[in-house]
C-alpha positions as CSV (number, residue, x, y, z in Angstrom):
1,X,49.4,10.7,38.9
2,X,52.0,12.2,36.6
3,X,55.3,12.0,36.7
4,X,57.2,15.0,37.7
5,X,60.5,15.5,36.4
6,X,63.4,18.3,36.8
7,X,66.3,19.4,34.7
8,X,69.2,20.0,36.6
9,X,71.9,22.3,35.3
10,X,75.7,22.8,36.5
11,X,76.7,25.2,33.8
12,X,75.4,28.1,32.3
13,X,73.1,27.7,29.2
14,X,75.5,30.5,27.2
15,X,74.8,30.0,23.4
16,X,72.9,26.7,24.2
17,X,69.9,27.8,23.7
18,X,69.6,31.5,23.2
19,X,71.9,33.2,20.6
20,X,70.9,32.7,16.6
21,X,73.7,32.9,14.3
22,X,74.2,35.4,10.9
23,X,71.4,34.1,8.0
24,X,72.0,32.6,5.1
25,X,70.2,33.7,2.4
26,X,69.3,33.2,-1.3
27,X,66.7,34.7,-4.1
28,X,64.8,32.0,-6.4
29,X,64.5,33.5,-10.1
30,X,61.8,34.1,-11.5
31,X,60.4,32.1,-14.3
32,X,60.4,33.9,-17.6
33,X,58.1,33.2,-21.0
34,X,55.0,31.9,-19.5
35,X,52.5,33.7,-19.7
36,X,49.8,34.1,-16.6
37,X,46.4,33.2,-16.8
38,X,44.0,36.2,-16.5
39,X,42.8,36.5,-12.7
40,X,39.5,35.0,-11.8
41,X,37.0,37.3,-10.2
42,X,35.4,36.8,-6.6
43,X,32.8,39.4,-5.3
44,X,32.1,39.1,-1.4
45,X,29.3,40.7,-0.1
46,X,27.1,40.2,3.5
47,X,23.6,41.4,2.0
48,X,22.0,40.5,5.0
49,X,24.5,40.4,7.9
50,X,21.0,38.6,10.2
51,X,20.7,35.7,8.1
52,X,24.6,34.2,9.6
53,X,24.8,33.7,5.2
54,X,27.5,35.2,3.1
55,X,27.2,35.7,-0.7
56,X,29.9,35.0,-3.3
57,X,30.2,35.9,-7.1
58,X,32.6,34.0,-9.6
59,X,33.5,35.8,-12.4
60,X,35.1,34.8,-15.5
61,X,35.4,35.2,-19.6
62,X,35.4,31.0,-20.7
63,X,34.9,30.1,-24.3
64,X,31.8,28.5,-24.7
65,X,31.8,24.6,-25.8
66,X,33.4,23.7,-22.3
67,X,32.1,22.4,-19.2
68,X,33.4,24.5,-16.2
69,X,33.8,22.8,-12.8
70,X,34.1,24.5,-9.4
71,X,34.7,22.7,-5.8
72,X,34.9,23.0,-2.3
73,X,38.2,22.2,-0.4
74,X,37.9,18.8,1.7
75,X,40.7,20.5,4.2
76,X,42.2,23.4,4.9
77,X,46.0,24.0,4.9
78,X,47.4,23.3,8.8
79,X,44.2,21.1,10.0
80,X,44.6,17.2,8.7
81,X,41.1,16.5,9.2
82,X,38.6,16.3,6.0
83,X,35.6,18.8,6.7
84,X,31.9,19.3,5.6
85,X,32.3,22.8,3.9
86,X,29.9,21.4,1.2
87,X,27.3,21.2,3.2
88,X,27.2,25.3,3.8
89,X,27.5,25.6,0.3
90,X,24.0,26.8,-1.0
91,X,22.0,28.2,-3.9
92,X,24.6,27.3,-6.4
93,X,23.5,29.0,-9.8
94,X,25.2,30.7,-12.9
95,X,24.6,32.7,-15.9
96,X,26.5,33.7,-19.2
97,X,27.3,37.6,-20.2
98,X,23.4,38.1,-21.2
99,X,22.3,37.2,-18.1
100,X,20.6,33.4,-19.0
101,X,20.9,30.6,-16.6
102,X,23.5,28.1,-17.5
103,X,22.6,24.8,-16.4
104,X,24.6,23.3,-13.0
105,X,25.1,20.0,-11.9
106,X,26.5,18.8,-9.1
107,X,27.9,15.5,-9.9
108,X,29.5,14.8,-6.5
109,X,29.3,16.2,-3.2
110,X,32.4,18.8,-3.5
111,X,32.0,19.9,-7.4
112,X,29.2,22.0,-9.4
113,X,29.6,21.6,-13.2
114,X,28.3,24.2,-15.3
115,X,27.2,23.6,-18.9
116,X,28.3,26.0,-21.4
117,X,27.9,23.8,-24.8
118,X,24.6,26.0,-25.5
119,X,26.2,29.0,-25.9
120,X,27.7,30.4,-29.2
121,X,31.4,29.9,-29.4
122,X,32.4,33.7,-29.1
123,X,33.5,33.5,-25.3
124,X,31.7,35.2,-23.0
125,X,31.3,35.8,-19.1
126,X,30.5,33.0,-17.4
127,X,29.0,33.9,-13.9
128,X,28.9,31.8,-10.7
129,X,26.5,32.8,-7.4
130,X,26.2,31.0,-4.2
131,X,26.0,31.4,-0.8
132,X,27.8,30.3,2.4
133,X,25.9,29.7,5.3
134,X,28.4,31.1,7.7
135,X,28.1,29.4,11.2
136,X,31.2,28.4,12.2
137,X,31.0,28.6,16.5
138,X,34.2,30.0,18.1
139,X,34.1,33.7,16.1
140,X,34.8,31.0,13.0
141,X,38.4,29.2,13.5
142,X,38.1,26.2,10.9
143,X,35.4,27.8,8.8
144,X,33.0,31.2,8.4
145,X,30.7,33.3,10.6
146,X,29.1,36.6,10.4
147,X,26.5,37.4,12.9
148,X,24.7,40.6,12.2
149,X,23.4,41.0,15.6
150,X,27.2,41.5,17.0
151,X,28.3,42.8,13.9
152,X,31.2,40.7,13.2
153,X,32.3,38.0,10.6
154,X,35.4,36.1,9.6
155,X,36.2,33.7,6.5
156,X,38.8,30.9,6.5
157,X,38.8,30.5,2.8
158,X,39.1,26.8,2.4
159,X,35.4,27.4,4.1
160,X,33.6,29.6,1.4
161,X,35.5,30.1,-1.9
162,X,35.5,27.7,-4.4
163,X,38.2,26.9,-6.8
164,X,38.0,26.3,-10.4
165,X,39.3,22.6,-10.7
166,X,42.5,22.6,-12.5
167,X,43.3,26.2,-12.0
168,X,44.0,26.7,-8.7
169,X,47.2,28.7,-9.7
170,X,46.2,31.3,-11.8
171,X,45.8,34.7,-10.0
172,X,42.7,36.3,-7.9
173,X,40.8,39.2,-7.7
174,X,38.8,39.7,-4.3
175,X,36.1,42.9,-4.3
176,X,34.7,43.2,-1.0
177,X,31.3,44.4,-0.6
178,X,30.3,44.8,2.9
179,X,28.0,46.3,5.2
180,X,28.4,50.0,5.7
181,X,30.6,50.8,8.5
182,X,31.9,47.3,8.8
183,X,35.9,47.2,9.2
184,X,37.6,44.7,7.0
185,X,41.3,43.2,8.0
186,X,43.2,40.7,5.9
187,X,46.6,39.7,4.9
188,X,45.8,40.0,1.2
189,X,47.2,42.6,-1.0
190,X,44.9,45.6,-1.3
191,X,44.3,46.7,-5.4
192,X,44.8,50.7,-4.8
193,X,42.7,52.8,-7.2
194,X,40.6,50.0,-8.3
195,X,38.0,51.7,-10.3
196,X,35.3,48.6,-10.9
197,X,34.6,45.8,-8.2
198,X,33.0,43.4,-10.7
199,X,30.5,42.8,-12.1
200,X,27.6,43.5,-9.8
201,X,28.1,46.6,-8.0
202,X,25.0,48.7,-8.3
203,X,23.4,51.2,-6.3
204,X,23.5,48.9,-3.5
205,X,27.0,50.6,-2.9
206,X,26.1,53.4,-1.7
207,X,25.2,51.3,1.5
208,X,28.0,49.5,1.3
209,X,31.9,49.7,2.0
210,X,34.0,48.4,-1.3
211,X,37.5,47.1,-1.5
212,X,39.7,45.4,-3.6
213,X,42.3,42.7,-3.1
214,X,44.7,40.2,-4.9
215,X,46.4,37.3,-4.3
216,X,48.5,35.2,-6.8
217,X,46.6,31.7,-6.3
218,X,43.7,30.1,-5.0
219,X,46.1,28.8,-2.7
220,X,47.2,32.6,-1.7
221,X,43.6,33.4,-1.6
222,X,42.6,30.9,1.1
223,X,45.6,31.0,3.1
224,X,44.3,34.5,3.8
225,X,41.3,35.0,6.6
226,X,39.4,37.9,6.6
227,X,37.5,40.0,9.6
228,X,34.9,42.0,9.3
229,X,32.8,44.3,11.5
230,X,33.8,45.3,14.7
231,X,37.0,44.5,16.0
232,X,39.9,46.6,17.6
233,X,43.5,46.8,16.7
234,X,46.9,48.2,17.1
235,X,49.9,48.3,14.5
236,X,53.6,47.9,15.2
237,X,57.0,47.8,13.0
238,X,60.0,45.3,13.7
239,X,62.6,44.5,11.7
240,X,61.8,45.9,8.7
241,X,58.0,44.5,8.1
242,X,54.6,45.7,9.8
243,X,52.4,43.2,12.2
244,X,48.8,44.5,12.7
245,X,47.1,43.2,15.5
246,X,43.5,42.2,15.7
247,X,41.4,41.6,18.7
248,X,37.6,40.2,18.3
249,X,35.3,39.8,21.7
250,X,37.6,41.4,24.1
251,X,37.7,45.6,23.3
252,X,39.5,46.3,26.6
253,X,43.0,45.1,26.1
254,X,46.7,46.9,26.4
255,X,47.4,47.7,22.7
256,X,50.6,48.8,23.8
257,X,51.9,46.4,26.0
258,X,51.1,43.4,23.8
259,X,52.6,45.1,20.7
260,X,55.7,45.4,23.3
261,X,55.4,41.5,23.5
262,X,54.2,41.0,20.6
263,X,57.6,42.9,18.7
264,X,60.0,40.9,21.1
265,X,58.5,37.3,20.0
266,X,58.9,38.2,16.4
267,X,62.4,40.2,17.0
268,X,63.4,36.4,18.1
269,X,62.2,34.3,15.5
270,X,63.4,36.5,12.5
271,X,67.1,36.8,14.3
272,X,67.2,33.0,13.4
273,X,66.8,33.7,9.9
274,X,67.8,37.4,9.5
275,X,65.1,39.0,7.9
276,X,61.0,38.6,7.5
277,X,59.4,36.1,4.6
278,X,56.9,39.1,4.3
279,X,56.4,43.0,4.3
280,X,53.3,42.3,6.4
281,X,51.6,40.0,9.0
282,X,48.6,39.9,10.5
283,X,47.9,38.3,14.4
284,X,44.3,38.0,14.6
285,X,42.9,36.7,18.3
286,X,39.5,35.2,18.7
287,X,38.7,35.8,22.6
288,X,35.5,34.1,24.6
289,X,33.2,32.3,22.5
290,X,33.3,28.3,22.9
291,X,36.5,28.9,25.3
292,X,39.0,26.4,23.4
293,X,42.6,27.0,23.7
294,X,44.5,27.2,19.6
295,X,45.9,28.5,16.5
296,X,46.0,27.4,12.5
297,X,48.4,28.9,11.0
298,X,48.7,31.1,7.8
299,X,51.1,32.5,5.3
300,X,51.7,35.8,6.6
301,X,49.2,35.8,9.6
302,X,47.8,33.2,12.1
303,X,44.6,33.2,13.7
304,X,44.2,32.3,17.6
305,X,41.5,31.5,19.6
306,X,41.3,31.8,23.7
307,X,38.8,31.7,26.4
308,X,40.7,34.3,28.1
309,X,41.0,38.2,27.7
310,X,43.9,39.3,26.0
311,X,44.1,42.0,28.8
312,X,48.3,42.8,28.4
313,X,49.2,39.8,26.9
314,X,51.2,38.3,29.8
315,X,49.7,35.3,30.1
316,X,51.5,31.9,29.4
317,X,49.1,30.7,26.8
318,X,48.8,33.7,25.1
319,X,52.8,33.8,24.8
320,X,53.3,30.4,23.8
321,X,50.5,30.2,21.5
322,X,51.7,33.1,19.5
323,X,55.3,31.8,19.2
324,X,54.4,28.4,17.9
325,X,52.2,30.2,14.9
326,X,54.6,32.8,14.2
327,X,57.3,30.5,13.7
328,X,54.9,28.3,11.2
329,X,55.2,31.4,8.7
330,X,58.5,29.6,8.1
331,X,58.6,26.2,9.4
332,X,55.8,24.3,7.5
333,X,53.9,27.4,5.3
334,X,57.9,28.4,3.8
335,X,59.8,25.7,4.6
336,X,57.1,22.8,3.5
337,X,57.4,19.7,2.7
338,X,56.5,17.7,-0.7
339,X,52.6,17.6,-1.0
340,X,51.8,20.5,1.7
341,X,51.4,23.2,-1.3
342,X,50.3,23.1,-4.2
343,X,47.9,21.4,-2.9
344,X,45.7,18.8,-3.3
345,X,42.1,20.1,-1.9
346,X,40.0,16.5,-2.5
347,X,42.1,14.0,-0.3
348,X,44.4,13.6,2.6
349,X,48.0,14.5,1.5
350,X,50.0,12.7,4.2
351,X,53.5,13.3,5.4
352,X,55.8,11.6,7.3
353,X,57.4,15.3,8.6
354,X,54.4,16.4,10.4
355,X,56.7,16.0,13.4
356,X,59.0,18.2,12.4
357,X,56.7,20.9,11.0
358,X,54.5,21.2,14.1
359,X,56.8,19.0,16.8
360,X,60.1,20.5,16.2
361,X,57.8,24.5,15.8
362,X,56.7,23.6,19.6
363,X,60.3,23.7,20.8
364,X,61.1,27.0,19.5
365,X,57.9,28.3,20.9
366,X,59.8,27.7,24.3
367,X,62.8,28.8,23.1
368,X,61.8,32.1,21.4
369,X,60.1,33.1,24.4
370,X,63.5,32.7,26.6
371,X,65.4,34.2,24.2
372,X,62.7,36.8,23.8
373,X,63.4,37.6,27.4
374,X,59.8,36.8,28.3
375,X,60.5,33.7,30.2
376,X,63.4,32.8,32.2
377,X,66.0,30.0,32.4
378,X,63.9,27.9,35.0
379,X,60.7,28.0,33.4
380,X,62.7,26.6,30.0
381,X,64.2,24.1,32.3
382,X,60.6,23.0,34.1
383,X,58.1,22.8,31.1
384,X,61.0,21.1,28.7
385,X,61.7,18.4,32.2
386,X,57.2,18.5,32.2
387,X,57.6,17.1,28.6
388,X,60.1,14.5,29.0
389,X,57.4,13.5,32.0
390,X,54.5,13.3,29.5
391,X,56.4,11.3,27.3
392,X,57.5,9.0,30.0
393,X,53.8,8.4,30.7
394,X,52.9,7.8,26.8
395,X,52.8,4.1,26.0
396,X,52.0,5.1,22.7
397,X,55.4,5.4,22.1
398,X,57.0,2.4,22.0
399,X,54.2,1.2,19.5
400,X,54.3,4.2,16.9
401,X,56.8,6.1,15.3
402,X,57.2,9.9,15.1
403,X,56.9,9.3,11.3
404,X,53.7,6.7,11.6
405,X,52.0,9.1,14.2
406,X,52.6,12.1,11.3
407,X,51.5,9.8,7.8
408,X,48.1,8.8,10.3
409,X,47.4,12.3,11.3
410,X,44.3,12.1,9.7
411,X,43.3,9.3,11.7
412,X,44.5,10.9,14.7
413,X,42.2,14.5,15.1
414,X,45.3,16.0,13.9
415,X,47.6,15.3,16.7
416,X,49.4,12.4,15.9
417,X,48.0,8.6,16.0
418,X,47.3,6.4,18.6
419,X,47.4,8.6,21.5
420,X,51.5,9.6,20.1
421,X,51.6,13.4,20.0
422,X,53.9,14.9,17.2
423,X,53.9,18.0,19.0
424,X,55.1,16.4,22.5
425,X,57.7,13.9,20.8
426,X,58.7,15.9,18.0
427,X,59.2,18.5,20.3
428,X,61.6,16.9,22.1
429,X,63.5,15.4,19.7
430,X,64.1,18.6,18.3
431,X,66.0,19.5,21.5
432,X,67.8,16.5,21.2
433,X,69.0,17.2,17.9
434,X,70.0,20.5,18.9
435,X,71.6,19.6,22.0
436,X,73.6,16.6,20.0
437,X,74.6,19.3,17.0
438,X,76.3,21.6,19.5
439,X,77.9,18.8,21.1
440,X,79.0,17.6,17.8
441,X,80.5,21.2,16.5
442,X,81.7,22.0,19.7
443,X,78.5,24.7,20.4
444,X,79.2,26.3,16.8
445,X,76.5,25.1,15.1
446,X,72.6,24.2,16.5
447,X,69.1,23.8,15.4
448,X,69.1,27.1,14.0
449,X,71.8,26.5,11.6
450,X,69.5,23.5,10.0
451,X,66.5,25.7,9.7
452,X,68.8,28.3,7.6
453,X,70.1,25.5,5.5
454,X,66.7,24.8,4.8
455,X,65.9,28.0,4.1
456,X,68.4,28.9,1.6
457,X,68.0,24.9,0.1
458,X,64.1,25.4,-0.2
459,X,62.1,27.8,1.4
460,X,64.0,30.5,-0.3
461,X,63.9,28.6,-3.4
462,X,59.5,28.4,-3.2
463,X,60.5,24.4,-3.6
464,X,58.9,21.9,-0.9
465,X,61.5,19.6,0.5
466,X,61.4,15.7,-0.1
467,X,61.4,12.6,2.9
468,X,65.4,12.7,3.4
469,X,65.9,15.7,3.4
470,X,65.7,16.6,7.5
471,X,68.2,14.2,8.0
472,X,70.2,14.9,5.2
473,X,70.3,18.8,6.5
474,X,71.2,17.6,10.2
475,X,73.9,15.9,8.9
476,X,74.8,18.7,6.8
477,X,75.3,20.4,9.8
478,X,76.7,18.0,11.9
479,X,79.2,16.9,9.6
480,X,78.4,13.6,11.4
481,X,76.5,10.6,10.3
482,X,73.2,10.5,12.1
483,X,71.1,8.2,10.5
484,X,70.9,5.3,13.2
485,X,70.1,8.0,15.4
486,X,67.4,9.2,13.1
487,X,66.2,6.5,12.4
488,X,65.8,5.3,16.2
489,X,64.1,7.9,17.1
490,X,62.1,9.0,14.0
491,X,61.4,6.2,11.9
492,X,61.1,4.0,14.7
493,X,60.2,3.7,17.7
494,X,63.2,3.7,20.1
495,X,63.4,5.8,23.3
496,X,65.1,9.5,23.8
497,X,68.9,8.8,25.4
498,X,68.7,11.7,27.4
499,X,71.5,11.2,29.6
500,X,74.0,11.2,26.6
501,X,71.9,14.3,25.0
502,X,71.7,16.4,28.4
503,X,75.2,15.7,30.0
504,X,77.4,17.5,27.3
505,X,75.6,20.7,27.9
506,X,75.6,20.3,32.0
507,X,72.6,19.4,32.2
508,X,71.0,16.1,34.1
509,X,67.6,14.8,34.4
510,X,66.2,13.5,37.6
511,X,63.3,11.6,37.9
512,X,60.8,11.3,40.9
513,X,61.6,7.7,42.8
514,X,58.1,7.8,44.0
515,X,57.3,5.8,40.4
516,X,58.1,4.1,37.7
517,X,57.6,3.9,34.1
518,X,54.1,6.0,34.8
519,X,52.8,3.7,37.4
520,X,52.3,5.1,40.8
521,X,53.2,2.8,43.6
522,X,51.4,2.7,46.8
């Protein structure tokens, strides 16, 4: 049976917990005398929406004499697990600018070579064709479905484009091609006025609806889902950007009521930081089919999956879902650390701040959606008490660190390791730092005030941030040297002093005499 805890409070919360302070902000400069590689060209297209197959073009002028490789992504950004995408990767073939077959190889699972060494050294358009055999279950979450039947389909791009090894930052043209009548939403820029959509748009358009998109990177390209076909959505404006809604599998919802909740989540979260990363961002919401409850986050959008209808958007895990993503578009896709962008697509990249990036991202879920006005001061008080509770009854913990449990994520089904949670832990010891740096500054300076220092230091800067540097921006704040503390509780494996973290704010923690340390006693 599980512990049951309750946080008991003797003064009010006041700034505790609820009011941000003023941003601090600052501009990187752009780089000057280097000049950008042209942008490679990818046609989409869904020729025949039935078959659950999408079709993709590559387009691009190579001097001949070189071997050009392409490959598929072993992982996609905010899921530490490798995946199969090469094995929905089918009928791989390519041509030069007249139209003859160029020979392919496929010298490992992931990567298709093509030979150009025939061809006469006056470069030419190299063409690549393939298609994706788009199956994904869940409305596609980790990877790509269409289903023609329903007429719907969404990409992950990690899932169905494939990246030119070695220039995965040169920019990208996207041409849509799909079914007539088929809606198409996406984070990516739209190209207005584009007058030609590649290479291969015939007659067949005239069937067909075309856009045009671009993004500045492969990386851009992929962190950007698309969804097609039928869907419904509503549109709403806070603080300065636009947030488009999309709902898939569940037409009868409140568009006006959830963009009301919707607007006071993200109203919270940019008050920390005074102002939106983007002009745009995109909620997309997967409802019904295999029923699991989560989100993967995305540059400027997130997509979410639930078993329930979105209805009005009052429920619990539709609340606290949406928080946690919408804070990622700056804690972990802005402010990232080393390794997590650019990225490397053909291995792990592990990370001993997983904890913080997805841990310390499922505190402020809770806390936006108090400050947000959503939830109220005993529910904040329960599910943080609930927490403490399923840590108690973790004996994972006193045999991994929070650090461990974030470098073996890709051991652990991206959770943690060894049955340690870096959302549960780091979750909590994000409240502890934040209760301890209020304590410490006399309730001047919290949480919040590191995440700004880490904007300004990095995110604002497009620069990752290195091992050190959560502590070093703690104590930056502080004014106080942490690192035994730290250390304890991060880098080891040392237990959460909660009596010394709560009591400074009025707060105590009691614990339910009918156990101990997770064992039920008859």
């Amino acid at each position: 049976m599980a512990l049951f805890r309750t946080l008991l409070y003797r003064l009010a919360l006041g700034a505790l917990l609820i009011h941000p302070f003023p941003s601090l902000t600052a501009f990187a400069s752009p780089q000057d005398g280097i000049a950008p590689e042209p942008p490679l060209v990818y046609r989409l297209s869904v020729p025949a929406p039935n078959s659950h197959r999408l079709h993709l073009r590559i387009t691009e002028d190579h001097p001949s004499g070189t071997k050009m490789e392409f490959a598929i992504p072993a992982w996609t950004p905010g899921y530490y697990q490798i995946l199969n995408y090469q094995a929905d990767i089918e009928h791989v073939r390519a041509t030069d600018g007249d139209g003859n077959a160029l020979p392919v190889i496929h010298p490992t699972p992931r990567v298709w070579s093509i030979d150009t060494t025939a061809r006469n050294a006056i470069p030419m358009p190299v063409t690549l064709d393939y298609d994706v055999n788009a199956h994904d279950p869940g409305l596609g979450f980790f990877g790509s479905a269409v289903d023609g039947e329903l007429e719907r389909g969404y990409i992950n791009g990690a899932s169905a484009f494939l990246y030119e090894v070695g220039h995965t930052q040169r920019p990208v043209r996207l041409d849509t091609a799909l079914p007539a009548g088929w809606k198409l939403a996406t984070p990516l820029t739209p190209l207005i006025g584009a007058r030609s959509l590649g290479t291969a748009v015939t007659a067949e358009a005239k069937s067909e609806t075309l856009q045009a998109f671009e993004a500045e990177s492969y990386d851009a390209l992929i962190d950007s889902p698309l969804q097609f076909g039928k869907f419904t959505s509503a549109e709403f404006v806070s603080d300065g950007a636009t947030f488009q809604c999309v709902c898939v599998g569940s037409p009868d919802w409140d568009r006006s009521r959830v963009s009301t909740i919707l607007t006071k989540i993200v109203h919270a979260a940019i008050q920390i930081f005074g102002k939106p990363p983007f002009k745009r961002y995109v909620f997309f919401y997967h409802i019904g089919g295999s029923g699991f409850l989560g989100g993967l986050e995305h540059h400027n959008s997130t997509v979410i999956h639930m078993g329930q209808p979105l209805s009005g958007g009052k429920g619990e895990d539709f609340q606290t879902v949406t928080a946690h993503e919408f804070f990622h578009a700056w804690n972990v896709k802005r402010l990232r650390p080393a390794g997590l962008g650019p990225f490397d697509y053909t291995q792990p990249v592990r990370t001993a701040s997983l904890w913080w990036a997805e841990g310390v991202t499922d505190y402020y879920a809770d806390v936006l959606l108090y400050r947000a006005g959503l939830r109220d001061k005993t529910w904040l008080l329960n599910d943080l008490a609930d927490r403490i509770g399923d840590l108690d009854n973790t004996p994972s913990r006193l045999r991994v660190s929070l650090e461990d449990a974030s470098r073996k994520s890709w051991e652990g089904e991206s959770e943690g390791f060894d049955g340690l949670s870096y959302y549960l832990k780091g979750s909590l010891v994000g409240l502890y730092f934040d209760l301890r740096l209020r304590a410490l500054t006399h309730g001047q300076r919290g949480l919040d005030d590191v995440m700004r220092l880490m904007e300004a230091d990095y995110g604002s800067k497009g620069r990752a941030y290195p091992e050190g540097a959560l502590l070093s921006c703690l104590e930056a704040v502080s004014q106080t040297d942490l690192h035994t503390e730290y250390a304890n509780l991060v880098s080891s494996k040392g237990e959460i002093d909660w009596a010394a973290a709560l009591a400074p704010a009025g707060l105590a923690l009691r614990r339910d005499s009918s156990s101990y340390l997770g064992v039920q006693l008859h």
